[in-house]
C-alpha positions in Angstrom: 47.8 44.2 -53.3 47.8 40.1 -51.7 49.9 39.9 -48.6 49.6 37.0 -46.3 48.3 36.3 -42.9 49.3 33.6 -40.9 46.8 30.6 -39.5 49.1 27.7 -38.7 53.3 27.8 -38.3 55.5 30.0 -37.6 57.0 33.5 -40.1 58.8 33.3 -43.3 61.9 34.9 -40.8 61.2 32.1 -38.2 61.3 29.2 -41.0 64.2 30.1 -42.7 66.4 30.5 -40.1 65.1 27.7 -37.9 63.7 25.4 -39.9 59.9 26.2 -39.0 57.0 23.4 -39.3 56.8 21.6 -42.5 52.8 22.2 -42.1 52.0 26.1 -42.6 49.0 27.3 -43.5 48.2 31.6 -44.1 45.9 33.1 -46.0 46.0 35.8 -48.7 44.4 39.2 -49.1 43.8 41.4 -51.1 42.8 45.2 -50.5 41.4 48.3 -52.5 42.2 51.6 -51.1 40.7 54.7 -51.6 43.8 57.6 -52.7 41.9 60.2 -51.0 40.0 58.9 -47.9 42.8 55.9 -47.1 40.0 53.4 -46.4 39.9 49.9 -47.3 37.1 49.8 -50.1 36.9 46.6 -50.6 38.4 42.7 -49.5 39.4 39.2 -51.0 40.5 36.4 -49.2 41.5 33.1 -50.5 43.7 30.4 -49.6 47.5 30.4 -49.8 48.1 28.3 -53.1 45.7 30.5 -54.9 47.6 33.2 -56.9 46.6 36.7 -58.0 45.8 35.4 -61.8 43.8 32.0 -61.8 41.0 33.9 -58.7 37.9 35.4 -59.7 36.1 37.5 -56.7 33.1 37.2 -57.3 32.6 33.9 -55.2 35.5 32.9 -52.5 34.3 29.9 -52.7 34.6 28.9 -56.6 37.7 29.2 -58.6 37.8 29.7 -62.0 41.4 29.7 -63.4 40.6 32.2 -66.4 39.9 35.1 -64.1 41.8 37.7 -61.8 40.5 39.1 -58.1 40.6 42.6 -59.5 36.8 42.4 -61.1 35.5 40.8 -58.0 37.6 44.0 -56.0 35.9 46.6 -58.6 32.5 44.7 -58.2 32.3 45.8 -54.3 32.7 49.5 -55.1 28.9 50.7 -56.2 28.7 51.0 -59.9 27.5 54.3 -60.2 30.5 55.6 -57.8 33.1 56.8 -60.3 36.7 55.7 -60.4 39.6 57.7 -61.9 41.8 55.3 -62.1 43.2 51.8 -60.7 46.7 51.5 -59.4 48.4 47.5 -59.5 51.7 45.9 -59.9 52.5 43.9 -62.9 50.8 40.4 -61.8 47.5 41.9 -62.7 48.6 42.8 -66.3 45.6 40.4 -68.2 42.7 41.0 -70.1 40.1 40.3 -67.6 41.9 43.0 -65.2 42.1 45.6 -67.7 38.7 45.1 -69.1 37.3 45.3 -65.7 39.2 48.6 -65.2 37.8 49.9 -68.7 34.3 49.0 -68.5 34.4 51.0 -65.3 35.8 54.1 -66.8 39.2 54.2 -64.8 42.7 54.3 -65.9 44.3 51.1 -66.0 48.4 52.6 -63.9 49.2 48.8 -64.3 52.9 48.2 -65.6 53.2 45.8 -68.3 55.7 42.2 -67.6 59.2 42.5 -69.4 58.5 40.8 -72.6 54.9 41.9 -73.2 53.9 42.1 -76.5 51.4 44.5 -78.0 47.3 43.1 -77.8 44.9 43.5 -80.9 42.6 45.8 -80.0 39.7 43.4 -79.7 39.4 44.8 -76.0 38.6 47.6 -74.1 41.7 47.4 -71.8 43.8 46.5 -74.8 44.6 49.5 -76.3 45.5 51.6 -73.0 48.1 48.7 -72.4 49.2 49.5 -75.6 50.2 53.1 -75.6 51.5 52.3 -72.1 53.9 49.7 -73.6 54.9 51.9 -76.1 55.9 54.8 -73.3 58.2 51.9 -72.0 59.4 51.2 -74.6 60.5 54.6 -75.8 61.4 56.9 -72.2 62.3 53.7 -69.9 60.1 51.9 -67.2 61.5 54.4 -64.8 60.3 57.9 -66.2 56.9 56.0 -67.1 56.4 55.3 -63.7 56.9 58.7 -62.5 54.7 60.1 -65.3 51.7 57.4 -64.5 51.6 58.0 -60.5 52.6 54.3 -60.0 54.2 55.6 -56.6 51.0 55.8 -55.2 50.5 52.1 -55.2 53.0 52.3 -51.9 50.0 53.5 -50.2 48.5 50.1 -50.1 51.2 48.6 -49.0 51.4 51.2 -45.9 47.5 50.1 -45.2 48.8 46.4 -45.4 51.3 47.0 -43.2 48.7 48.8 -41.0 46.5 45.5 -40.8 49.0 43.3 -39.7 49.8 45.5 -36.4 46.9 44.9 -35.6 47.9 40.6 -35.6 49.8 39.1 -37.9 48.1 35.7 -37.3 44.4 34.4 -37.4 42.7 33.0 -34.0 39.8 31.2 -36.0 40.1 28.1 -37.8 37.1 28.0 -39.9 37.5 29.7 -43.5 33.7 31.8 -42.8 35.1 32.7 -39.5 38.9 34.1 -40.8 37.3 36.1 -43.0 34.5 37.6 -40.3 37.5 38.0 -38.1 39.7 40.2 -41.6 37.0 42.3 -42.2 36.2 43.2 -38.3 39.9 44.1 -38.4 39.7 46.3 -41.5 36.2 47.9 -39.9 38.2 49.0 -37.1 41.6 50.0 -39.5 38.8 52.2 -40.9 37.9 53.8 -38.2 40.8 54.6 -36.9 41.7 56.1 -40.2 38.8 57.9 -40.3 39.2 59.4 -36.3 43.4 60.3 -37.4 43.0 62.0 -41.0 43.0 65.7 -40.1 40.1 68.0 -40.8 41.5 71.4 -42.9 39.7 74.2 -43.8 38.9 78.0 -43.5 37.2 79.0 -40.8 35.4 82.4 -39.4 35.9 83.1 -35.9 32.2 83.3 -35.9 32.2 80.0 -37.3 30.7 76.8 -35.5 33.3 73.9 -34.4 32.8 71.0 -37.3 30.2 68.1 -35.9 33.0 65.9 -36.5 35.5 67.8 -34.2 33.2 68.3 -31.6 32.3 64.5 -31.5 35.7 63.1 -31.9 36.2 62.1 -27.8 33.4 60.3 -27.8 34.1 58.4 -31.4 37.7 57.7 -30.2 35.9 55.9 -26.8 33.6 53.9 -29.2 36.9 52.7 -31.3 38.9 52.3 -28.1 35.8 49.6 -26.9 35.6 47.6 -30.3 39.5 47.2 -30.1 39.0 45.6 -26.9 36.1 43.5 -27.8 38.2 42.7 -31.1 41.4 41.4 -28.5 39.4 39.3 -26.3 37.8 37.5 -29.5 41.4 37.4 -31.4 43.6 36.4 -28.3 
């Protein structure tokens, strides 16, 4: 999912009802969230006028307008890890995102655009997309969506949402340094995710507390000090 950051000017709010700076500069992300753990898996930044299709992620510093972040996103999850499926609105709908997501062995839950037309299956992604299309086209986008899990796609949008409490505007003015300074703020959205997702289970009363459980005051100190080195470096 892209969402933007601010580096220069004021909010979207602030510029339409005041008339913000002509000059406004932000930067776009773009994250991949693991369903079960809620971590940030992997990162792409790019500049504002740079859209979800014409990126390729392998390089933030070379654009090629035939290619999609997705691939670059898949290509910093380790390729023996195994992925059950990927979840992404409609603007990743194209070839190289669905062949990315096929050659990995995951389930494209990608809605197709409003007047797609069926592929030739000269693709891996291309027939998925296919019988996906066809399901639209038959029950309605709504039950499709149900049926496919595309809900859980909000969850991103949660984690977004997460990152920009922590600032919703960059401190750093080089393009190397903005993105040191994203992923130190996704490090620390992971740890804190990974300090407030609750530990279940059966236990004995003979049973040992989890090494997790017994350590957490001391990890919750360690996140509490790199939040405060991350403020005096941000503000």
């Amino acid at each position: 999912m892209p969402n933007g950051i601010k580096v220069r000017g004021e909010g979207e709010w602030h510029a339409r009802k005041h008339g913000g700076a002509k000059r406004r500069v932000w930067r776009k992300v773009r994250l991949a969230v693991d369903e079960a753990t809620v971590e940030v898996r992997a990162v792409e930044i790019t500049g504002s006028g740079i859209g979800d299709a014409p990126f390729v992620g392998v390089s933030i510093h070379w654009i090629d307008p035939c290619s999609s972040p997705l691939p670059g996103l898949l290509s910093q999850i380790p390729a023996g890890e195994p992925i059950a499926s990927v979840t992404a609105d409609g603007a990743y709908d194209g070839r190289a995102c669905r062949d990315a997501i096929a050659s990995r062995g995951a389930e494209a839950i990608i809605p197709p655009r409003r007047d797609a037309q069926p592929w030739k299956k000269d693709s891996l992604g291309a027939a998925p997309r296919n019988e996906a299309l066809r399901a639209i086209k038959r029950f309605g986008r709504t039950l499709w969506r149900r049926w496919s899990g595309y809900h859980r796609r909000s969850r991103v949008e949660t984690k977004m949402n997460c990152m920009k409490l922590l600032r919703q505007r960059l401190a750093a003015r080089d393009f190397d340094r903005q993105t040191a300074e994203l992923h130190v703020r996704i490090a620390i959205l992971n740890r804190f995710t990974s300090l407030g997702m609750a530990l279940s289970g059966c236990f004995a009363a003979s049973d040992k507390v989890p090494p997790a459980t017994a350590h957490a005051d001391r990890s919750i100190v360690q996140a509490a000090q790199m939040w405060n080195a991350s403020c005096l470096a941000w503000w």
